[in-house]
N, C-alpha and C positions, 0 to 999 in steps of 0.2 A: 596599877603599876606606878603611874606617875606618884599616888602619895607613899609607897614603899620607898622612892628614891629620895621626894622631900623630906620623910621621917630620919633615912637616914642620913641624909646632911645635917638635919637640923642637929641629928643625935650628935655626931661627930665634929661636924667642923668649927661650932662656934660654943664650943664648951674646950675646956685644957685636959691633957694627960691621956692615960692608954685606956683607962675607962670609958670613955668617950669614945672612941675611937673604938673599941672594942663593941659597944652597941650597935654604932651604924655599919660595923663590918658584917656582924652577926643577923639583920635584917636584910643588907642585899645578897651573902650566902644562902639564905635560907630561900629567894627569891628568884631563881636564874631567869625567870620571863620578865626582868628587869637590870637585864644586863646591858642592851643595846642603849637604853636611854641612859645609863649611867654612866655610859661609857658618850653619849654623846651632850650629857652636860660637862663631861671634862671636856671636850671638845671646845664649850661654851665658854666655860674659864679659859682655856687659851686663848680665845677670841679678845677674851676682855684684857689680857695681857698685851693683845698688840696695839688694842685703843691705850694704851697705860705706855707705851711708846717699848716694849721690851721687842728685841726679836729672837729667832729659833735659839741662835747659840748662846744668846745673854739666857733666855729661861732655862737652858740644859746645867747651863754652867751653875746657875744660881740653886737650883734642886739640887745638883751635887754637891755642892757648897752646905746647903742648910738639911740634908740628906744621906743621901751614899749613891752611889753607880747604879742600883737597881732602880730606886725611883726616876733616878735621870732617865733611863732608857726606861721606862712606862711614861714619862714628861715627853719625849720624844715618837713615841707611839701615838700618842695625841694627837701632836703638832702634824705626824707625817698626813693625819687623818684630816687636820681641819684645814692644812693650807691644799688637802688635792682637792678642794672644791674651787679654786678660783683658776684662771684662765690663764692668767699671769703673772710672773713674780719679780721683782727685783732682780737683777741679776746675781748681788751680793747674799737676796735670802735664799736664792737656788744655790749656791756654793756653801751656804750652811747647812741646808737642807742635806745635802750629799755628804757632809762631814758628821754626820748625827747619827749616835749609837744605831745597832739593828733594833727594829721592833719587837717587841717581846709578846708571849706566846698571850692571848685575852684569854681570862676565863679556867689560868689551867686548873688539874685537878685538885689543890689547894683552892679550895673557892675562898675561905675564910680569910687567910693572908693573903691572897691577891686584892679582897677587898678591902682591906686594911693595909696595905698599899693606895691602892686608889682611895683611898680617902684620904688618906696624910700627905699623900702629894697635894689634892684640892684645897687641905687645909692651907699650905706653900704656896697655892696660886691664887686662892681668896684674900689673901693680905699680902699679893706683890704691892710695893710703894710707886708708883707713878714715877718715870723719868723722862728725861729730855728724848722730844723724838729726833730719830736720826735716819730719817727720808722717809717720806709716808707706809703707811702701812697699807700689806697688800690688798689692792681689789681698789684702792684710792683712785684720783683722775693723775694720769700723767702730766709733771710740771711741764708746759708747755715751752720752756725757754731752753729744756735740756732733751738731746739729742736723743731719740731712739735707741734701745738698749739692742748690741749689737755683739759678734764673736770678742771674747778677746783678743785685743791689737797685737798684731804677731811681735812686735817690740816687748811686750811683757811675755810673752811666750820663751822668747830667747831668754830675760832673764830669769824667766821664774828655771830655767833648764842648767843655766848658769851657777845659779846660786842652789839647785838641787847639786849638781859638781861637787860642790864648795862641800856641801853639810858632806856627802860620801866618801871627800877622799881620806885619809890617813899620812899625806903631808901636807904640813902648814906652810908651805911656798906657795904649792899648787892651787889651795883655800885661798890663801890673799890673793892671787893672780886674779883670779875666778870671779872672786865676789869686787874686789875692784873694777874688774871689766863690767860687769854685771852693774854697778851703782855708777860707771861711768853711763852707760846705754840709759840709766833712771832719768843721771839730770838730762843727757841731750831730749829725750823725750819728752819732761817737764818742759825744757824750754823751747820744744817744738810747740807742745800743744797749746804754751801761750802767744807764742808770734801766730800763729793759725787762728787763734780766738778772736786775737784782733785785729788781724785783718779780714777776718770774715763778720765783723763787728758781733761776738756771739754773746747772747742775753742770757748764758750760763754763769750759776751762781757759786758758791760753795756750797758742800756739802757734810756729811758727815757718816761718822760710821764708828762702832765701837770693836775693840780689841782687846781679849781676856789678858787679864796680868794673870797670871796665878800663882799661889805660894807653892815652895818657900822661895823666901828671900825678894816678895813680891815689892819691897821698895825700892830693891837696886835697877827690879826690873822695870818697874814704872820708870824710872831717870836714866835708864836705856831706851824706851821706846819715846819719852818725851827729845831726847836727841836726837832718835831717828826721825820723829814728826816735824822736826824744828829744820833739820836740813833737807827737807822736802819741803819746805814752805810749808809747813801744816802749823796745827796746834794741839797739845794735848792736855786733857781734864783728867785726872784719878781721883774714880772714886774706890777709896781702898773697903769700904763696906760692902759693896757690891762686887768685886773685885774685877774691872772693869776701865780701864780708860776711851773718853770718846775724842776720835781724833777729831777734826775740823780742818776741809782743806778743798781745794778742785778737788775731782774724782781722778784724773791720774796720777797725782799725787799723793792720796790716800791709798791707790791700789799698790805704790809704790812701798807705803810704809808699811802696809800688812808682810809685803814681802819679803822686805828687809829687815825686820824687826823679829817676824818668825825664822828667818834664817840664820839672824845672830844670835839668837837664844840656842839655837841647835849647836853653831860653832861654838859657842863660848860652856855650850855643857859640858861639850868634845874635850875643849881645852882644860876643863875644872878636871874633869875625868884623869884626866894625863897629868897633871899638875897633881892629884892626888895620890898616884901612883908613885911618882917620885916622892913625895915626904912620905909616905908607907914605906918604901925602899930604902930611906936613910935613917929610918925607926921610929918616922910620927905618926899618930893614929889620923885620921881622919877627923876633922872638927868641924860644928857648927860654926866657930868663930872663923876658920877657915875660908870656907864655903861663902860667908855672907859677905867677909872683907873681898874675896875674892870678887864678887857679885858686884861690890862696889865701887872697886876698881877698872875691873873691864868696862863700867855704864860710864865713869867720868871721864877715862880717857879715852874712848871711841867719843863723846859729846865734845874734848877738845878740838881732835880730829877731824869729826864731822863738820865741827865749824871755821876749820882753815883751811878744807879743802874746799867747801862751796864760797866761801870767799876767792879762792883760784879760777873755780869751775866758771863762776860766771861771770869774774872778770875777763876770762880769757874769749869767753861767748859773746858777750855784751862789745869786744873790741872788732868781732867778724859780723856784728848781727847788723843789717844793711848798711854798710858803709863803716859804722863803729858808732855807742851812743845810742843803739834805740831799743836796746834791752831792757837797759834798770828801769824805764818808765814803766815799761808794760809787766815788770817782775810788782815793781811796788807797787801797782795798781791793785795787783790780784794780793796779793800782803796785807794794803789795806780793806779789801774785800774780806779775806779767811778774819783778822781781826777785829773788824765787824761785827761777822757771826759769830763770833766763840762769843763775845762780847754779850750778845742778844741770849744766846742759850743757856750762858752760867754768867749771868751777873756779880754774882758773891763766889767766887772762887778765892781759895788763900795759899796760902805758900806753905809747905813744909818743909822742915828741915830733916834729916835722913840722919842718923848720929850713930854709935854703939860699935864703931867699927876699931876692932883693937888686934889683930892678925898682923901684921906686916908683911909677914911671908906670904898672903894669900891675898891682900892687895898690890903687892908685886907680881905675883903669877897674872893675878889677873888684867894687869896693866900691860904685860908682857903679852898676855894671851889679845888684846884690842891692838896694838902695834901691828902684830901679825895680820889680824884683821884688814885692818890698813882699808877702812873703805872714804867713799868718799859721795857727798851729794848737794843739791844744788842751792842750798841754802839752809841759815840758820843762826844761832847764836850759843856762845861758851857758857859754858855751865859753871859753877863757882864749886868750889871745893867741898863745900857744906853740901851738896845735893840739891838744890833748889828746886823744883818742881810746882808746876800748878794743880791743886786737887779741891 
């Protein structure tokens, strides 16, 4: 059994094209008393993806990226497989866990193409590239300096409930109320958690965690989520090859930013939606140029916003926080902490410039559609007109 499974890797994975691939499909069809072990050297490959620092949602997304939907959900069949062996999980890789396609059927009566599938997925897992790890990988020893993984803090309960609101409703009054209130409850919580840190002197460090961009239009979205990361006191990296940004930040900070990042991308599609309607109504078609100015739009002027409201937010915090004055110490402490790490993780990062935006009309809607937004968080810096971003 085992040299039926070797033959057909060898035949497959480290040879090019459908011939290849065609062989080693045609040796484990023919073989079905070598199905379990085939099915548990992908297993193996996954394993070796999490030593390689990927987790559940980065390898889904990257199969469907270098694939289609059906291999992603046989990549995820794997994963569901190799991670129910350990005892326990991150709390972040159990929420991706739960967001990962259904399993799909092993074995079915297509033997031939199911294993020509599974094998061109292997091929996809055998040459993942090594990236920055972003909290150990499961079954690791728990960092000792960081708090036992616990319910979610009812504080993000409300907002994640809040800003579910926001994406539902169908007026934009009700949305900006909603997610304002909601990004206000973010920074009081940021800056709970760091007055609590320090006076309980806590030996927690930053952290990190990555956030799919995805196309289209994944540059304006990248300098959307690097704004949301920046006024949460975070950091953001894009890697647009991988498609991918990893934030850098405390852990209730970063829980902040998946929040709110996924929540603006829901409002601001809302809003392109509605904006598109209207120029279809006055006789324009619909455009890519549209869409991407639009895209651009909403990312820079929410990055304006985001950075004069947490300049407010924690001026006005820092004037109530014991007496007045003993905020900014402990903000920039942890500031100098996140830039730090991001520092140690990505040495060589560089700047890009974002360009091609030639719509007017659709960087105005979508400037128009972030106004509404109207949110607001506990720190950060302006973004320059060109797009700047770290990748």
């Amino acid at each position: 059994m085992e040299s039926v499974i070797d033959r057909a890797c060898a035949a497959a994975l480290y040879a090019e094209g459908d011939a290849a691939l065609d062989t080693g499909a045609s040796l484990l069809a023919a073989s079905p008393e070598a199905d379990a072990e085939a099915h548990r050297r992908g297993e193996e490959f996954v394993r070796r993806a999490w030593e390689r620092g990927w987790h559940p949602a980065d390898l889904v997304r990257y199969v469907r990226r270098e694939l289609d939907e059906r291999r992603a959900a046989l990549a995820a069949t794997l994963i569901a497989a190799e991670t129910a062996r350990y005892a326990e999980l991150p709390p972040r890789w159990r929420r991706q866990l739960a967001e990962l396609p259904p399993p799909v059927e092993r074995n079915r009566p297509d033997r031939f193409g199911y294993a020509g599938d599974l094998l061109e997925l292997y091929r996809v897992l055998l040459r993942l590239p090594a990236i920055e790890p972003a909290g150990p990988p499961p079954g690791a020893a728990a960092d000792p300096h960081r708090p036992p993984a616990a319910d979610e803090p009812r504080m993000l309960t409300r907002i994640r409930a809040l800003l579910a609101k926001a994406e539902a409703t169908g007026f934009p009054e009700e949305a900006e109320a909603l997610t304002t209130k909601a990004q206000e409850l973010m920074a009081r919580h940021t800056i709970d958690e760091a007055l609590l840190a320090t006076r309980t002197h806590s030996r927690e460090t930053p952290g990190a965690c990555r956030i799919g961009v995805e196309p289209p239009y994944e540059g304006a979205k990248a300098v959307l989520l690097d704004a949301v990361a920046s006024a949460n006191r975070c950091r953001a990296v894009w890697n647009e090859d991988l498609g991918f940004s990893t934030v850098v930040g405390f852990e209730p900070d970063l829980d902040a930013v998946e929040l709110l990042f996924t929540s603006l991308l829901v409002q601001g599609t809302t809003a392109m939606t509605r904006s598109e309607a209207g120029q279809r109504a006055g006789g324009r078609k619909r455009t890519k140029t549209f869409r991407q100015a639009f895209w651009m739009g909403y990312a820079q002027r929410l990055g304006g916003r985001l950075a004069a409201d947490a300049h407010r937010i924690t001026a006005e915090a820092d004037t109530s926080a014991d007496g007045g004055g003993g905020l900014l110490p402990v903000l920039a402490a942890r500031d100098v902490a996140v830039a730090d790490t991001a520092e140690r993780m990505f040495p060589r990062t560089t700047t890009t410039r974002l360009r091609g935006v030639c719509d007017l009309d659709g960087w105005n809607h979508g400037t128009e559609a972030a106004d509404r937004a109207r949110v607001r968080g506990p720190g950060g810096a302006r973004r320059g007109p060109d797009g700047e971003i770290m990748a």
